[in-house]
Backbone of each chain as ProteinMPNN parsed JSONL, in Angstrom:
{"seq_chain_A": "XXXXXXXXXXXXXXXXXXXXXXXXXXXXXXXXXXXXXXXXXXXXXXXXXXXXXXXXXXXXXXXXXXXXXXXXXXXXXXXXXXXXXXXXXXXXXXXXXXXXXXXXXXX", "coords_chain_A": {"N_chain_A": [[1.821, -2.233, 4.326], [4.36, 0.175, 4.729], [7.785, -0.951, 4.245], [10.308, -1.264, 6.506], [13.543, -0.635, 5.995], [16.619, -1.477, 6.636], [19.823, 0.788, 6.355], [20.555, 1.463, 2.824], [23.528, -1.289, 1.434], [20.802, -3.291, 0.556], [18.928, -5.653, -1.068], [16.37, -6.016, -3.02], [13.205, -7.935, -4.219], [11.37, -7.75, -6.983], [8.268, -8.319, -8.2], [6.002, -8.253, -10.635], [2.824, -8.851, -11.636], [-0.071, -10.221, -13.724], [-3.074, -11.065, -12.976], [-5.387, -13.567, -13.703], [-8.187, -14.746, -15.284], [-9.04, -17.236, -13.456], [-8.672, -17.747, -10.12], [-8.758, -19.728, -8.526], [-8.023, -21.086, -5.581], [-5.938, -19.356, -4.967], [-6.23, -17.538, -2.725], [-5.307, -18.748, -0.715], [-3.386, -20.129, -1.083], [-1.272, -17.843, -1.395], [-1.05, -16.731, 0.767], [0.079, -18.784, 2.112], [2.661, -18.87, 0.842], [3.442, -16.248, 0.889], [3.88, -16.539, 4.058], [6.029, -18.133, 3.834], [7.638, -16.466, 2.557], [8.99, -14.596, 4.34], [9.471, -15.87, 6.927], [11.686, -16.222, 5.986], [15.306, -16.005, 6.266], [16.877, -13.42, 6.478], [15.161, -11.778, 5.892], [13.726, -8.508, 4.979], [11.355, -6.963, 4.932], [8.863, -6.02, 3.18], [6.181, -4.573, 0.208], [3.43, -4.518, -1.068], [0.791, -3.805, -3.617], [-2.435, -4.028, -5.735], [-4.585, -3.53, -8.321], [-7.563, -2.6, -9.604], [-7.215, -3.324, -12.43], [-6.229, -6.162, -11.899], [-3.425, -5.878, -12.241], [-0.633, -6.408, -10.099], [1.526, -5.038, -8.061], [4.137, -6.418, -6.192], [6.954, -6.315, -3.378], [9.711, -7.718, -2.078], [11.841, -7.502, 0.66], [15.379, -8.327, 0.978], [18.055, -8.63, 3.073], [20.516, -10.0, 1.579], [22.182, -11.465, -1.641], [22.199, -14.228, -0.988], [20.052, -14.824, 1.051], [17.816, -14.73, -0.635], [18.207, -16.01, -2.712], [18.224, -18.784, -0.826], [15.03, -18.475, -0.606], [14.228, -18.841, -3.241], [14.888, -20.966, -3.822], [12.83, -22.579, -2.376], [11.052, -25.63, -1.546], [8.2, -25.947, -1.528], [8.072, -23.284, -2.563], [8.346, -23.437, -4.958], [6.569, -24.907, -5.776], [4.032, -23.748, -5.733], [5.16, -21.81, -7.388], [4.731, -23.184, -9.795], [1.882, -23.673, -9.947], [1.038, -21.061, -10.249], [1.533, -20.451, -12.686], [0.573, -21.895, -14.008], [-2.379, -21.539, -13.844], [-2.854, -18.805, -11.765], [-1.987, -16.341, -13.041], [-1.417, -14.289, -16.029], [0.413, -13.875, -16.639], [3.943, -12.887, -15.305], [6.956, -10.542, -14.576], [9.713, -10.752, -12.243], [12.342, -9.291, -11.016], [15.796, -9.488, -9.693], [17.079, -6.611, -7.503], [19.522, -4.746, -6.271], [19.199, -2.706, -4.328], [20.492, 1.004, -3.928], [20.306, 3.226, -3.02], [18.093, 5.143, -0.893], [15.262, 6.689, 0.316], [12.782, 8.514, 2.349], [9.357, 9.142, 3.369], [7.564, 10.667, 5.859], [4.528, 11.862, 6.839]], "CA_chain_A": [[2.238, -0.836, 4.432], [5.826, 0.363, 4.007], [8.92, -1.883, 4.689], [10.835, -0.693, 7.266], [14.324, -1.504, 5.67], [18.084, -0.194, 6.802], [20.501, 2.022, 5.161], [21.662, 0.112, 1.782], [22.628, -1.507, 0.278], [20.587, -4.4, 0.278], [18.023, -6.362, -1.919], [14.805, -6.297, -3.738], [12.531, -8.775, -5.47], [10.245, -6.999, -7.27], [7.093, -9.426, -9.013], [5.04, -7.411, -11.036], [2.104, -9.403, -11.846], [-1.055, -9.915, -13.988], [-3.729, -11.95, -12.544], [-5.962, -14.109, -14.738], [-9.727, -14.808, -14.393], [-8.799, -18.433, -12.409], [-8.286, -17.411, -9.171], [-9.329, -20.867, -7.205], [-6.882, -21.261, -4.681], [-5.174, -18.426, -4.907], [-5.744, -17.024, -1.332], [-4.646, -19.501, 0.497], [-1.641, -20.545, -1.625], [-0.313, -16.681, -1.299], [-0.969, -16.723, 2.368], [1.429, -19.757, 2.383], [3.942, -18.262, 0.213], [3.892, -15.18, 2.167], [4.71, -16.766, 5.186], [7.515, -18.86, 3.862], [9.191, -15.665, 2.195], [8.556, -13.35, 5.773], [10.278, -16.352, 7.608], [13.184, -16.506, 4.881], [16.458, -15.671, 7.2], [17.201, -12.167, 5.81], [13.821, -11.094, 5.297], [13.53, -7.446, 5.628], [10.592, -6.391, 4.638], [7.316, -6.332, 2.162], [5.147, -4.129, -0.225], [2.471, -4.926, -2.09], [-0.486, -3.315, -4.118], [-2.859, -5.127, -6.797], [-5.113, -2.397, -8.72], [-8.929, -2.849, -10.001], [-6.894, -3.91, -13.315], [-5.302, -6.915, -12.477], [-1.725, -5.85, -12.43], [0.111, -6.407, -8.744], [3.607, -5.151, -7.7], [4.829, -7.031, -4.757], [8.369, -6.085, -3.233], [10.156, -8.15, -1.184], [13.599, -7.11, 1.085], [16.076, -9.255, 1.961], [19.612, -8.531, 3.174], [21.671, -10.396, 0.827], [21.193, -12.381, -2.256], [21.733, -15.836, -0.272], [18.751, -14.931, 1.18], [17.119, -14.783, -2.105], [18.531, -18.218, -3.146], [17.248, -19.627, -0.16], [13.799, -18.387, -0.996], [13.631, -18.752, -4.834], [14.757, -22.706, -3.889], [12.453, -23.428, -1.385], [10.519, -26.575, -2.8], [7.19, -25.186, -1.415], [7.94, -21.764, -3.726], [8.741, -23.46, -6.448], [5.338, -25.445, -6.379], [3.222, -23.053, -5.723], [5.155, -20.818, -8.763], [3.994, -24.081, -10.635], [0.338, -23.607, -9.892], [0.903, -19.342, -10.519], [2.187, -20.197, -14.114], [-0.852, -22.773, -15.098], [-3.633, -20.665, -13.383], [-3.402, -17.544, -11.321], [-1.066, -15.078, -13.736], [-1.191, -14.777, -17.327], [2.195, -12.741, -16.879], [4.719, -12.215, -14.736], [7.824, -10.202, -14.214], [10.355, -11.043, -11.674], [13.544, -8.972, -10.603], [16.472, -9.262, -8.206], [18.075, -5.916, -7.697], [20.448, -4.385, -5.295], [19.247, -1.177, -3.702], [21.793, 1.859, -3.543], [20.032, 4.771, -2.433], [16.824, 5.927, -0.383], [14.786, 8.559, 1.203], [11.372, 8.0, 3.073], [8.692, 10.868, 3.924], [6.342, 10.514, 6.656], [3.05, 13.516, 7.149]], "C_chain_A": [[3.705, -0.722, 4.001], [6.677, -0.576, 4.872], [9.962, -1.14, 5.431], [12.7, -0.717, 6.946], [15.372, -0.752, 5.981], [18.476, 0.693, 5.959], [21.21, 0.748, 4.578], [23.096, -0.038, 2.081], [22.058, -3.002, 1.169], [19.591, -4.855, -0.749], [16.577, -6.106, -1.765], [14.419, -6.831, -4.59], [11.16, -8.115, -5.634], [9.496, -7.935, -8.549], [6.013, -8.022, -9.297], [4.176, -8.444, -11.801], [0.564, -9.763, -12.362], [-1.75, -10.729, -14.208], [-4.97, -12.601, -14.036], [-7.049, -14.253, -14.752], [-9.894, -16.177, -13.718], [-8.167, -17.853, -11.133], [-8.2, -18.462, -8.195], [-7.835, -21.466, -6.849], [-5.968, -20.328, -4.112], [-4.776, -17.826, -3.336], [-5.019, -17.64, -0.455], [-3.167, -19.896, 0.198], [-0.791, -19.197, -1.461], [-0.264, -16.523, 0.237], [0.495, -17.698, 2.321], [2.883, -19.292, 1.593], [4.587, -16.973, 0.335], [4.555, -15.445, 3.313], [5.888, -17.377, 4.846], [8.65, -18.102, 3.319], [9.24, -14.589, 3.528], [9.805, -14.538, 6.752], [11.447, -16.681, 6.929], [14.128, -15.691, 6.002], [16.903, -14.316, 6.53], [16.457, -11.075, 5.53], [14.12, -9.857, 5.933], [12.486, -6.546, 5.439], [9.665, -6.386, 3.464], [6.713, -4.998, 2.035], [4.441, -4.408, -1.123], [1.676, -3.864, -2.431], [-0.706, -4.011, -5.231], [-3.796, -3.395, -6.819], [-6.217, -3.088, -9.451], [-8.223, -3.735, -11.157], [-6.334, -5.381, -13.258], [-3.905, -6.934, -11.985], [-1.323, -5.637, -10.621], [1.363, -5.784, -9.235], [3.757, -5.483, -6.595], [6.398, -6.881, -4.889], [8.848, -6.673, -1.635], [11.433, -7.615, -0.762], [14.381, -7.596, 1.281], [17.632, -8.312, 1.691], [20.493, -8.695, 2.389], [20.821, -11.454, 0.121], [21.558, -13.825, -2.073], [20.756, -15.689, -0.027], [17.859, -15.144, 0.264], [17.111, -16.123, -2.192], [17.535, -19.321, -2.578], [15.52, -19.707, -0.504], [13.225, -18.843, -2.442], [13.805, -20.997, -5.072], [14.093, -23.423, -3.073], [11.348, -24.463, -2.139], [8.971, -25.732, -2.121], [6.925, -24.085, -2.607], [7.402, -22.161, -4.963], [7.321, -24.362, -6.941], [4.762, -24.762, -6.537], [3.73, -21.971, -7.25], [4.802, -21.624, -9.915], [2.423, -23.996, -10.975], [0.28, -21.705, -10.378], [0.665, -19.746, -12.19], [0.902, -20.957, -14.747], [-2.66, -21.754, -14.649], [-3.819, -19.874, -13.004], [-2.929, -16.791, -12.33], [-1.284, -15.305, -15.272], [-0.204, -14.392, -17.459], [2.297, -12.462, -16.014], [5.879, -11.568, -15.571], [8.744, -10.173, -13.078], [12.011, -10.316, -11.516], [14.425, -9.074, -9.572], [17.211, -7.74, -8.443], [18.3, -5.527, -6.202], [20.005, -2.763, -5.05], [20.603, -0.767, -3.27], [21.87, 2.618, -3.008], [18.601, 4.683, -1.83], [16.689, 6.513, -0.058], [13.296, 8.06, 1.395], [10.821, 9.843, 3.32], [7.52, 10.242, 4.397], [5.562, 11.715, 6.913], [3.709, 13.586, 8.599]], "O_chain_A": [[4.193, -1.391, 3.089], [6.351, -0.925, 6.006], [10.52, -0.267, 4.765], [13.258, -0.86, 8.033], [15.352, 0.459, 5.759], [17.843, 1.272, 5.076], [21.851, -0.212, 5.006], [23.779, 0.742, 2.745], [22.637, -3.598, 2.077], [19.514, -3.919, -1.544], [15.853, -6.016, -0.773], [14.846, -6.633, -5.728], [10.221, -7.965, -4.852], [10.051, -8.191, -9.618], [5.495, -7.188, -8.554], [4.796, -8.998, -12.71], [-0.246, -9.631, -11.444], [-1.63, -11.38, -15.246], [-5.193, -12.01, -15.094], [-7.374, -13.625, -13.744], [-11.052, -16.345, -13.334], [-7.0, -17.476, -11.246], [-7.656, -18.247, -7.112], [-6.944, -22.022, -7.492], [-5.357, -20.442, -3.049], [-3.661, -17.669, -2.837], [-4.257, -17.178, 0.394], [-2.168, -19.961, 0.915], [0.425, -19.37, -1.385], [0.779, -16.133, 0.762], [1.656, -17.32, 2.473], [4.019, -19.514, 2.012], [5.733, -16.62, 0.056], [5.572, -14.85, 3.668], [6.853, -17.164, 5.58], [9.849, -18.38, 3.327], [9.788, -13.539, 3.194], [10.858, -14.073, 7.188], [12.202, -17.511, 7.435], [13.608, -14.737, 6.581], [17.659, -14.712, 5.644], [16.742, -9.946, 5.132], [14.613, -9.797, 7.059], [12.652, -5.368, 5.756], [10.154, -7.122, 2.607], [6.57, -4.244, 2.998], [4.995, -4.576, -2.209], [1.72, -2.893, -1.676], [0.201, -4.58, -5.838], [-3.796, -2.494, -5.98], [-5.924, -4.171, -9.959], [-8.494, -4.932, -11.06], [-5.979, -5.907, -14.313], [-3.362, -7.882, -11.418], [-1.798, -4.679, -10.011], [2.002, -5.895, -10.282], [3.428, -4.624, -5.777], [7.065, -7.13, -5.893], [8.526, -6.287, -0.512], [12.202, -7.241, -1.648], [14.452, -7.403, 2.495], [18.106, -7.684, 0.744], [21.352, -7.825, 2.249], [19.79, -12.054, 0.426], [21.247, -14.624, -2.956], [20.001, -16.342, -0.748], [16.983, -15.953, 0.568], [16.34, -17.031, -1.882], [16.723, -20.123, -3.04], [14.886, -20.755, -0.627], [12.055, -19.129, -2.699], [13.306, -21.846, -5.811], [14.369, -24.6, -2.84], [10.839, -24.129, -3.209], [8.927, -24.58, -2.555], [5.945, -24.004, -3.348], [6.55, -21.695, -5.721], [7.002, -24.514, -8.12], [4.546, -24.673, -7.746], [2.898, -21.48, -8.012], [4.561, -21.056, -10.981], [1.903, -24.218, -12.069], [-0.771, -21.3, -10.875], [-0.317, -19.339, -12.812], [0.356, -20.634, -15.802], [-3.694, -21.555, -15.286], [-4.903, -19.42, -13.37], [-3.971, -16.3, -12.767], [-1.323, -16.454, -15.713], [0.285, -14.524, -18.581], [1.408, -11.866, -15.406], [6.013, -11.761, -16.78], [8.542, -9.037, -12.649], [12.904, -11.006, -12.009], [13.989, -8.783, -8.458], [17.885, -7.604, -9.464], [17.604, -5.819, -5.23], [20.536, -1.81, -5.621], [21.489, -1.388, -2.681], [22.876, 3.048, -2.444], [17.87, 3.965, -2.513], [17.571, 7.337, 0.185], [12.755, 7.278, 0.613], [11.335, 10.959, 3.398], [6.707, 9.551, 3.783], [6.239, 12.681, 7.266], [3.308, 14.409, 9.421]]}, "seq_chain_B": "XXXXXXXXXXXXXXXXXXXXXXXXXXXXXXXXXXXXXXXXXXXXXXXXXXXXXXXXXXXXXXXXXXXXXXXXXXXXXXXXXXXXXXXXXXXXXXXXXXXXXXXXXXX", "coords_chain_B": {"N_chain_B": [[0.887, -1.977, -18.018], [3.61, -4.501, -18.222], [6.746, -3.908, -18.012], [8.829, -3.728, -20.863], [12.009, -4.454, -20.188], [15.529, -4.335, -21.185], [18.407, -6.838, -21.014], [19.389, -7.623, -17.958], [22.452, -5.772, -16.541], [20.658, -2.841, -15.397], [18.652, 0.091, -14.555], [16.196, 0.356, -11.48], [13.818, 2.682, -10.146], [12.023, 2.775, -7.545], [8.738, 3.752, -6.04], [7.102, 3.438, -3.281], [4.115, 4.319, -2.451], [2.092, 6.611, 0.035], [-1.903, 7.707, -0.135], [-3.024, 11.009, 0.756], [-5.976, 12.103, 1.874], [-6.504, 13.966, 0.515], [-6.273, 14.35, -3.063], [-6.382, 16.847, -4.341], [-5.795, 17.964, -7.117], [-4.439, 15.862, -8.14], [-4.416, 14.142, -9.975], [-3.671, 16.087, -12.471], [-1.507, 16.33, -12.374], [0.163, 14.071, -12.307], [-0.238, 13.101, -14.283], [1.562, 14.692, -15.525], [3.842, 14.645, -14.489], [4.906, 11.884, -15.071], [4.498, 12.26, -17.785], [7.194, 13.491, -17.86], [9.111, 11.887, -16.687], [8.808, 9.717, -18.307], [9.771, 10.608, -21.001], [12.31, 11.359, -20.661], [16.115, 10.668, -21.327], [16.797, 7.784, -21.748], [15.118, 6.054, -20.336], [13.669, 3.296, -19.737], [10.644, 2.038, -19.354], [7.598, 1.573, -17.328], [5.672, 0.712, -14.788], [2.838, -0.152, -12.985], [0.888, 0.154, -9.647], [-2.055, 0.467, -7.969], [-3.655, -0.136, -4.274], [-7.104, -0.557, -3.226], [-6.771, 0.349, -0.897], [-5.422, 2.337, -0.708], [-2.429, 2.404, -0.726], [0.259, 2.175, -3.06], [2.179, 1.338, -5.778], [4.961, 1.956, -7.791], [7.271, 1.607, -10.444], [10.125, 2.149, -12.115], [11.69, 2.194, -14.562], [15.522, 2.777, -15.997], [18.393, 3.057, -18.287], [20.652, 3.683, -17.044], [22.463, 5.177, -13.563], [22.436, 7.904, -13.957], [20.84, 8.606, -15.792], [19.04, 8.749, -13.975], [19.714, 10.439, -11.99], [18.995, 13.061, -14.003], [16.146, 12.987, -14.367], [15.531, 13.176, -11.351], [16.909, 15.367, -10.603], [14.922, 17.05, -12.595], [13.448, 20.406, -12.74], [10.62, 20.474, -12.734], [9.942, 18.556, -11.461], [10.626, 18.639, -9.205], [9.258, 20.288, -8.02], [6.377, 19.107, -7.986], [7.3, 17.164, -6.347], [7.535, 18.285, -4.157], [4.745, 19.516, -3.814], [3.908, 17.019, -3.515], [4.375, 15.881, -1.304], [3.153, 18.569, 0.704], [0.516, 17.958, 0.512], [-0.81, 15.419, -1.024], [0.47, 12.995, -0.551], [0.469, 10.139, 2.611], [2.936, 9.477, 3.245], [5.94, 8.142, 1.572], [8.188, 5.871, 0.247], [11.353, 5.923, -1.455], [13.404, 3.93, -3.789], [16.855, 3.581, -5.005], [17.807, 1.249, -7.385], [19.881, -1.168, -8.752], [19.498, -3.514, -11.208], [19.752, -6.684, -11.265], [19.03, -9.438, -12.183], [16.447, -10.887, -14.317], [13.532, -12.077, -14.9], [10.896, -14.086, -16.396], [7.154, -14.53, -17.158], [4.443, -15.536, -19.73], [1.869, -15.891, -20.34]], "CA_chain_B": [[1.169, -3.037, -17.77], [4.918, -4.915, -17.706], [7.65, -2.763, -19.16], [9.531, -4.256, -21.283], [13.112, -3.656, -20.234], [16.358, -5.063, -21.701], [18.856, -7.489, -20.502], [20.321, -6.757, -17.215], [22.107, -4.547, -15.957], [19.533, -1.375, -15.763], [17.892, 0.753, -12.761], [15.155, 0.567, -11.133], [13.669, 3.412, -9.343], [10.768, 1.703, -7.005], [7.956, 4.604, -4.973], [5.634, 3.005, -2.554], [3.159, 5.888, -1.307], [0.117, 6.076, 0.555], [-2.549, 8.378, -0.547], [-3.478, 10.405, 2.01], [-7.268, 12.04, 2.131], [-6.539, 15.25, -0.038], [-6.049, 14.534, -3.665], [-6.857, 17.662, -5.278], [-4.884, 18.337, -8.44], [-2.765, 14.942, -8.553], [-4.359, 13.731, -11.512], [-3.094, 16.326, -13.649], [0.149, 16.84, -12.142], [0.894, 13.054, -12.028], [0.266, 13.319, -15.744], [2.62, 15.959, -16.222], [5.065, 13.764, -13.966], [4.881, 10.928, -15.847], [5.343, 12.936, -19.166], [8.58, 13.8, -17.678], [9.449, 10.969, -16.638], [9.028, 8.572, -19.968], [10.718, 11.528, -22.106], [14.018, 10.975, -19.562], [17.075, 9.872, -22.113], [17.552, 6.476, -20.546], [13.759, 5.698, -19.802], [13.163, 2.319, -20.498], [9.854, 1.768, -19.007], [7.145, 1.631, -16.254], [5.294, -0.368, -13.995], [2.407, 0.799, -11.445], [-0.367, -0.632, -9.406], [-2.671, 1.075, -6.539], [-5.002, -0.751, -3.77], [-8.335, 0.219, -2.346], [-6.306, 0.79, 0.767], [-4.241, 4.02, -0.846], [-0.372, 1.81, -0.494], [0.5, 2.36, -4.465], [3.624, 1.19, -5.715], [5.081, 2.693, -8.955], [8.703, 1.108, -10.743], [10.638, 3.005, -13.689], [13.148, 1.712, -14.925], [16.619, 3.437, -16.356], [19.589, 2.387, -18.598], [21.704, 4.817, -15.792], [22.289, 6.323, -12.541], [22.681, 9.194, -14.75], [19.632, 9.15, -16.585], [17.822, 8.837, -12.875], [19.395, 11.871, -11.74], [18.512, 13.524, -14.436], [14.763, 12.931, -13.79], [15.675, 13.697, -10.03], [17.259, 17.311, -11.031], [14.533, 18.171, -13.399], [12.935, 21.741, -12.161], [9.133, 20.315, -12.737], [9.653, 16.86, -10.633], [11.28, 19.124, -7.955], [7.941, 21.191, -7.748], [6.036, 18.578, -7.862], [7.65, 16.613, -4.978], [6.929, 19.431, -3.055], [3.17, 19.618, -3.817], [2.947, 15.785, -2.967], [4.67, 16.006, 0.458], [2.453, 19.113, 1.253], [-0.446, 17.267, 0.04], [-1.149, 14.086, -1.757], [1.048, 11.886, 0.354], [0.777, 10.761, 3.996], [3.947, 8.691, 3.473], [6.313, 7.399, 0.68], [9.689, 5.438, 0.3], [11.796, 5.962, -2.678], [14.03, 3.133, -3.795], [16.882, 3.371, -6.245], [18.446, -0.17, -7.25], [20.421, -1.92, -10.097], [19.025, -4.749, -11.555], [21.481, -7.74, -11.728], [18.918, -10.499, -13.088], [15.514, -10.911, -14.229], [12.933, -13.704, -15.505], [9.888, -13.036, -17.138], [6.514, -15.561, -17.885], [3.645, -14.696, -20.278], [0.97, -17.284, -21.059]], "C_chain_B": [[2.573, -3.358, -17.895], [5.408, -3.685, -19.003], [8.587, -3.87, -19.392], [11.207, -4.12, -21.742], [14.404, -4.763, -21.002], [16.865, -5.702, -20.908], [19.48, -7.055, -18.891], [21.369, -6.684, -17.207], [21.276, -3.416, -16.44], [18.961, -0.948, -14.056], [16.42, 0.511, -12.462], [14.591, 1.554, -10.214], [11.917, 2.945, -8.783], [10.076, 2.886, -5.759], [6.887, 3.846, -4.428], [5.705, 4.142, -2.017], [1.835, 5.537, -0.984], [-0.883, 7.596, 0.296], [-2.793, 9.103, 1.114], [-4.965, 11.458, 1.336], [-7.787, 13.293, 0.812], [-5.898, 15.275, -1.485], [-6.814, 15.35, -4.872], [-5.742, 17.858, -6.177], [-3.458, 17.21, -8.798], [-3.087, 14.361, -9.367], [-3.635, 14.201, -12.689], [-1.618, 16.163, -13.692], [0.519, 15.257, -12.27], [0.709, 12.598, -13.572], [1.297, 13.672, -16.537], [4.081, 15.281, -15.705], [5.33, 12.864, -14.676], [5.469, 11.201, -17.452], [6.75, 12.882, -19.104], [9.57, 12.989, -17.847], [10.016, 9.78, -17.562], [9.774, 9.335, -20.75], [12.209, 11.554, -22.081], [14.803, 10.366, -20.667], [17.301, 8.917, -20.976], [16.48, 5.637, -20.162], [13.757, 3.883, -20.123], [11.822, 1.73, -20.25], [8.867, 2.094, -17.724], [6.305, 0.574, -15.645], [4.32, 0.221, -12.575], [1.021, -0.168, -10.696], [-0.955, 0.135, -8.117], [-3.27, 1.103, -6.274], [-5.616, 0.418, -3.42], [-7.465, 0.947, -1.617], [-5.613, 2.181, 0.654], [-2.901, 3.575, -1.117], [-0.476, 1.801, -2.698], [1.768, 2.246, -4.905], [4.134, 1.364, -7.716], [6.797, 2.04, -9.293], [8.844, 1.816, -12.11], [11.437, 2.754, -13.795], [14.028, 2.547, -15.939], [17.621, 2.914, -16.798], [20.857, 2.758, -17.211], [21.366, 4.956, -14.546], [22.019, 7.425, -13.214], [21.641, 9.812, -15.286], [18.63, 9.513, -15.172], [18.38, 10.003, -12.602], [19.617, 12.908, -12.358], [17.191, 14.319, -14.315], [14.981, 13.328, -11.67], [15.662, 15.271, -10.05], [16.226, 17.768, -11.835], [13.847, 18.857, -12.498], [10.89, 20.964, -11.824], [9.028, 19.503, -11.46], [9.794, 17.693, -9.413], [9.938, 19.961, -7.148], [6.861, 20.549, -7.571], [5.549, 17.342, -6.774], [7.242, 17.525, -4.022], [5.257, 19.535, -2.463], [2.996, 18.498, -3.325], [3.112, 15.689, -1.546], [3.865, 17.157, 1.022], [0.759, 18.541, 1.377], [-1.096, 16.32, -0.202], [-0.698, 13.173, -1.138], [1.002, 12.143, 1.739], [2.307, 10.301, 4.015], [4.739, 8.088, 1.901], [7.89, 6.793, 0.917], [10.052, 5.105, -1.093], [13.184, 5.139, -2.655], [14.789, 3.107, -5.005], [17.719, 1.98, -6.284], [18.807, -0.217, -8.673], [19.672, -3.251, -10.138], [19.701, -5.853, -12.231], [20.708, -9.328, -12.696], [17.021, -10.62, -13.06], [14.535, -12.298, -14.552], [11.426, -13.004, -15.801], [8.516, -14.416, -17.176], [4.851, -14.552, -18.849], [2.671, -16.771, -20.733], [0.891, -17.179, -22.406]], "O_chain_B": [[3.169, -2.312, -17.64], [4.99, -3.081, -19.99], [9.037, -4.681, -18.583], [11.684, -3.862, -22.847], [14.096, -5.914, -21.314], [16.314, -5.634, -19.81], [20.083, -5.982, -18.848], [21.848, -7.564, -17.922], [21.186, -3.076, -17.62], [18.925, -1.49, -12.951], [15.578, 0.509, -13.36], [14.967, 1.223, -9.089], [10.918, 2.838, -9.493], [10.674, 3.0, -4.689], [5.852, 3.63, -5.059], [6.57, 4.801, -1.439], [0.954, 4.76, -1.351], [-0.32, 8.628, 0.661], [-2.805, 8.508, 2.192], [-4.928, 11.519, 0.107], [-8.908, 13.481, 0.34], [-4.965, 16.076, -1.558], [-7.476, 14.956, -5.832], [-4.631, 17.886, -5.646], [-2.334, 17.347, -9.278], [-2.157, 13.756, -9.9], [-3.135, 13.525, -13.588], [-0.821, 15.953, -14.606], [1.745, 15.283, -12.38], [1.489, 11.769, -14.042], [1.774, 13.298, -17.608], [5.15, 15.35, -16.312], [6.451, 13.082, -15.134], [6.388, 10.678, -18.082], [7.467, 12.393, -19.977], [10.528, 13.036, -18.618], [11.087, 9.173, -17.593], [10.633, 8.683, -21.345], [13.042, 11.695, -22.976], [14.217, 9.387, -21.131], [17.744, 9.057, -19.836], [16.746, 4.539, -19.674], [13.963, 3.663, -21.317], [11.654, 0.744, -20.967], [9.339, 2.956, -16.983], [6.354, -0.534, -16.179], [4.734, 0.772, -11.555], [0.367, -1.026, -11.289], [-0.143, 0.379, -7.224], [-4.149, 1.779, -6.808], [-5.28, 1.596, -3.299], [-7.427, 2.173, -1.722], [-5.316, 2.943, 1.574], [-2.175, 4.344, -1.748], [-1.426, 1.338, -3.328], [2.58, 3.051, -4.449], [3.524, 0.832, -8.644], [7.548, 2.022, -8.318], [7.975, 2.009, -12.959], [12.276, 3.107, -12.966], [13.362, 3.091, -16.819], [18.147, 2.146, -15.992], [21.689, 2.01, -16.695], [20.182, 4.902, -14.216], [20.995, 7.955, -12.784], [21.404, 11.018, -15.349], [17.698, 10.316, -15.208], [17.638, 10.932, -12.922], [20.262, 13.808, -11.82], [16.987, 15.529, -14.215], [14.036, 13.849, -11.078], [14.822, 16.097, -9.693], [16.313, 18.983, -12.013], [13.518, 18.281, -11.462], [10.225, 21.084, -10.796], [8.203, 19.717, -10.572], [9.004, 17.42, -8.51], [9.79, 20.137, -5.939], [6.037, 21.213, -6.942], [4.482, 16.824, -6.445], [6.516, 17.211, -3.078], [4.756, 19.598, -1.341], [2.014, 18.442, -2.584], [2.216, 15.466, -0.732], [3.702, 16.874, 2.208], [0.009, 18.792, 2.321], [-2.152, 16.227, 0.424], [-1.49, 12.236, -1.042], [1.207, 13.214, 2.31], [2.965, 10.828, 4.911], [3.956, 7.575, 1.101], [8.648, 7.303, 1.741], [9.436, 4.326, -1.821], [14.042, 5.413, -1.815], [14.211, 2.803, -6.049], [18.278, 1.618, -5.249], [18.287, 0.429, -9.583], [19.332, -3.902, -9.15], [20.096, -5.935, -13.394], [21.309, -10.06, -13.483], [16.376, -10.474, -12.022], [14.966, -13.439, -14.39], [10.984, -11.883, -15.55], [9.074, -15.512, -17.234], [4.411, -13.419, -18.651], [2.844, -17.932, -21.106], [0.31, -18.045, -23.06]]}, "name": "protein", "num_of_chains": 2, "seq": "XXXXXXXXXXXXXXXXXXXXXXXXXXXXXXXXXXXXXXXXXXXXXXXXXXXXXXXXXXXXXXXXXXXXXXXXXXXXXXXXXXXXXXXXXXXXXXXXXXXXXXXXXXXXXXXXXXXXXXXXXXXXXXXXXXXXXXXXXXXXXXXXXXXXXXXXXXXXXXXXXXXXXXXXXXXXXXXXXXXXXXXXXXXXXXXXXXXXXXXXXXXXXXXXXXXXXX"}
């Protein structure tokens, strides 16, 4: 659902992603690479959606971009973005940016 | 699918929304948004994806602040926003950010 995240600024990694027809493994390896960016020290939050096509956007929050660091070097990540690149994705995209501004609307 | 933006720096303007039960007339209008949107001096792209579940997350990217509130101020978007908060959305969070570094893979 939505990420609950302060008033900026802080960070977003935004993976936009387009899955491949190898999927074996996949669930379980994103489970694990979920939890290890959720317990990243900064974490502030998560959205995802994947669409009939293929194409994901996942958005991660963190505080500051140490936090990032920490996450983008954890050796775990970096295997599992080993196994993304030979079999789940035929394409990514990957951004760090610095949120400046928001606005939320709840019904 | 990925937009293909230039080097960074550039903006990103990032909407997660959740559908909520009542989308009458957001096909066309999110046509007509979109028109708007890509025509924006400054546009450089888009990026969208949206689950079963309704959570839909949409990225547009911008050479500017300037060019975004552009597309913020135009008269249509403004009428538009209106119709989705009476309507189409139970919930959204609008995110604007700079983009300080990216990475990219493509099989």
């Amino acid at each position: 659902m939505f990420a609950d995240t302060p008033a900026p600024p802080y960070y977003a990694v935004t993976f936009t992603s387009k899955h491949s027809e190898n999927l074996d493994g996949y669930a379980g390896e994103l489970e694990h690479i979920l939890a290890i960016a959720t317990r990243q020290p900064g974490y502030l939050g998560i959205e995802t959606a994947r669409g009939d096509d293929g194409l994901g956007i996942t958005i991660v929050y963190y505080d500051s971009l140490e936090a990032i660091d920490g996450w983008r070097n954890n050796a775990d990540h970096m295997e599992v973005k080993k196994k993304g690149r030979e079999t789940w994705y035929d394409g990514y995209r990957l951004r760090i940016a610095r949120v400046e501004k928001d606005s939320s609307f709840n019904r």
